[in-house]
N, C-alpha and C positions, 0 to 999 in steps of 0.2 A: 773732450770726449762726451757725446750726447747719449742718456739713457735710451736702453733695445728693452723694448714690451715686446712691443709683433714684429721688429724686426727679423729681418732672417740672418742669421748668423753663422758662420764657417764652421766646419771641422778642421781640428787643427792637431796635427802630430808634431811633436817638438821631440830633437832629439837631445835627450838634458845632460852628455857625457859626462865628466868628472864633478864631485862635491866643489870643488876648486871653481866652478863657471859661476859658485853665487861669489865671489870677487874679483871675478875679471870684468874687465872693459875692454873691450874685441871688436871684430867684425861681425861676430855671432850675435854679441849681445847688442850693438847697435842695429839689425837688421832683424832681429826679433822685438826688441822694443820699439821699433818704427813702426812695423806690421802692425801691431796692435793697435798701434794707438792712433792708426787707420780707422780701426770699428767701431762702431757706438757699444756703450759700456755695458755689458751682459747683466741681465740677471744675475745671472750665475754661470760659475762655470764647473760643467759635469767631469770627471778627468779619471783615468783608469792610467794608473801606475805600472811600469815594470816591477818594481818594489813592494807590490801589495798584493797577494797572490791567496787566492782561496785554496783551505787546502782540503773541500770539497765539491760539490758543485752547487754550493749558497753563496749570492753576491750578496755580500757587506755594503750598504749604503751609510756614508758617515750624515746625522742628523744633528750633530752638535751646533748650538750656536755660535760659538769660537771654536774651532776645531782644536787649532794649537800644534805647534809643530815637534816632531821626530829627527833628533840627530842619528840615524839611525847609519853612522858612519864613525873607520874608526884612525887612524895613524895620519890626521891633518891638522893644519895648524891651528893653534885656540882659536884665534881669530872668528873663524866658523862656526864654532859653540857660541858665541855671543851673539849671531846674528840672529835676529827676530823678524815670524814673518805673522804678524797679528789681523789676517785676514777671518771677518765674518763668516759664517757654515749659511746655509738655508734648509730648516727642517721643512721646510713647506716644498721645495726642490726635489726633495729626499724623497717625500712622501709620493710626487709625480713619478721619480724615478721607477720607484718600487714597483710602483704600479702597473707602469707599460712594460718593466721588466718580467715582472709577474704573470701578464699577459702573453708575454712573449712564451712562457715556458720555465722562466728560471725559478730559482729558489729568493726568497730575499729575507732580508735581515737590515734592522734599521740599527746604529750601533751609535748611542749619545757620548762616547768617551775616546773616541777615533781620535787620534793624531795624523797629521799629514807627514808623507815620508818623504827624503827628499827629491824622490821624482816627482813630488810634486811639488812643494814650496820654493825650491830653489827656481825651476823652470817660471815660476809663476813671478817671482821676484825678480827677474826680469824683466818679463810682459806685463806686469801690473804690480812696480813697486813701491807703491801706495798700497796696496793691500787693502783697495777699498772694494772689490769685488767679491760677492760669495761664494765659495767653494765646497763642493758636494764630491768624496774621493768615492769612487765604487772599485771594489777588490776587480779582480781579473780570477775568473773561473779558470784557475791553472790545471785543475784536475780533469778538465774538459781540453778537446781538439781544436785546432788552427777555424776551424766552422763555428765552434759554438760563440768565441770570441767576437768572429766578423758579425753574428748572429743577435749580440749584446750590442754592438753598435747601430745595428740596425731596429731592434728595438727601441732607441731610442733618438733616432736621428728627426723622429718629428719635435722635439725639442728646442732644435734652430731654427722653427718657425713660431717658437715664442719667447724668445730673448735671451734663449739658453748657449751657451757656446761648450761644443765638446770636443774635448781634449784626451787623447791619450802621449805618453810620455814613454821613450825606451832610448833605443838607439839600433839608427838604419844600419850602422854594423860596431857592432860590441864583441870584441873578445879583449878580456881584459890582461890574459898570458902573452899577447901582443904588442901592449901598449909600448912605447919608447917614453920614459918621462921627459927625458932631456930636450925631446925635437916637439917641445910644441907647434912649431909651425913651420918644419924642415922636414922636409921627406915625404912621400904616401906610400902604399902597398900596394904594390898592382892590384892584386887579388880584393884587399878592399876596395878600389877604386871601381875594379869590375863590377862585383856586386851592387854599390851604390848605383851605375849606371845601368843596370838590369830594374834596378827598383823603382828610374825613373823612367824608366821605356814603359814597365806596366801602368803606372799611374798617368803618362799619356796617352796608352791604348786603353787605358778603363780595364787591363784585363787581371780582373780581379780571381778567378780561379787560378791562375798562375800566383799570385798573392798567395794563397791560401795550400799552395803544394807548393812552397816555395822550397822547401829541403829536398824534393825531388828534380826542383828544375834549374833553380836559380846555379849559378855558378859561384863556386866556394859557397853554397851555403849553410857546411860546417865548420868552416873556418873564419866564415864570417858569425855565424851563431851556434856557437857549441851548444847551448840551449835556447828555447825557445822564449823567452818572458822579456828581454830587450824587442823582439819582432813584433809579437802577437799586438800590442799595442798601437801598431801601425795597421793591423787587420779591424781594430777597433774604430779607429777613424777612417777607413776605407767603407766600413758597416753603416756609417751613419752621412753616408753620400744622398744627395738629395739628385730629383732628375736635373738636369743640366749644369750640374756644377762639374767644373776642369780642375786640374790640381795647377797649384799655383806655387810655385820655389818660395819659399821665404828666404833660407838660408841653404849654402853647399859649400861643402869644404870638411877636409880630414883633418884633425887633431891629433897630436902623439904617435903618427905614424899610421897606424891602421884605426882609431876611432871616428867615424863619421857622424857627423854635425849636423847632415841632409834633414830639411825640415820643410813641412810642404800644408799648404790648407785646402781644402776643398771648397771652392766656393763658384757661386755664379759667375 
């Protein structure tokens, strides 16, 4: 994997379902780890958590040099407490971050003692389980509308034109009163299935205001998101689309019955 300075680099929504996916070996994790290791090696990678939520409308930039991680989960096996994901931060990433967000309108906040939660380290231990990549986490303006989110992505999408790769993390459909533990790979739910393919008709018509009323239009989508912080994340890497880039499938396929896996980059 060759270093990206002025490469242009993808947006990438990964959908990170259960704490359990940092010890599986799947078809998720073979086709998210291929992906990657397609691109040349990012600067950095900027990434807006479902898990990291402001709870006003100041985005939190982590500036630490070692971030450090968040088990920020709880009734799994030890196993997953021992796991380490000792990925470098970039205060100097932060500091760009801040800046064009700043620009943009937001609030910002640089935070040197941030831990990574695990929508983001697990996903990342994946796609880069070397951990040699730096990682910049920015909070999700939860106290803000399905706009302000796509609006944070957009802020910052000229970023993929200097070696930055942005990432948000959720899930294309989370309801976790749904889940089936026993059928990891036995069954779907219509209703989720619907919705995932509502998700992927917009991202191939580009139509991003359907995106963004998606609780008005999409189908099941209160059943597919009883709240909003698993979706919005998807609004974030829709924000930071560049001209001519298509979405591109990385990964597709439902988990546990109704969790979906759909995971998609924007790229040229």
């Amino acid at each position: 994997m060759t270093e990206a300075q002025n490469s242009f680099l993808p947006a990438v929504f990964l959908s990170h379902g259960t704490p359990m996916l940092a010890l599986a070996e799947d078809d998720y994790t073979q086709a998210v780890h291929g992906y990657f290791r397609t691109l040349p090696r990012p600067r950095a990678v900027v990434v807006l958590s479902a898990h990291n939520r402001s709870q006003s409308d100041v985005v939190e930039i982590s500036a630490a040099k070692q971030p450090g991680i968040d088990y920020d989960f709880s009734g799994f096996p030890n196993e997953l407490y021992q796991l380490e994901y000792n990925c470098p931060g970039s205060p100097e990433v932060a500091i760009e971050v801040a800046a064009r967000a700043g620009a943009a309108g937001f609030k910002t906040e640089l935070n040197t003692t941030h831990r990574m939660d695990h929508g983001v380290w697990i996903p990342l231990k994946v796609a880069y389980p070397e951990a040699n990549v730096p990682v910049v986490q920015i909070s999700m303006p939860y106290g803000n509308n399905a706009s302000a989110v796509l609006k944070l992505g957009q802020a910052l999408a000229p970023l993929r034109e200097q070696g930055v790769l942005i990432l948000g993390t959720g899930g294309a459909v989370h309801n976790l009163s749904k889940l089936k533990w026993s059928e990891k790979d036995t069954g779907k739910a219509p209703w989720a299935e619907e919705f995932e393919s509502w998700l992927m008709g917009c991202l191939a018509r580009k139509d991003v205001q359907s995106l963004v009323n998606y609780r008005d239009v999409a189908p099941n989508a209160e059943l597919a998101h009883p709240t909003p912080e698993h979706f919005y994340p998807i609004l974030f890497t829709v924000g930071a689309a560049l001209s001519g880039d298509r979405a591109l499938g990385i990964y597709e396929g439902i988990q546990y019955y109704s969790l979906s896996m759909f995971s998609f980059a924007l790229t040229a």
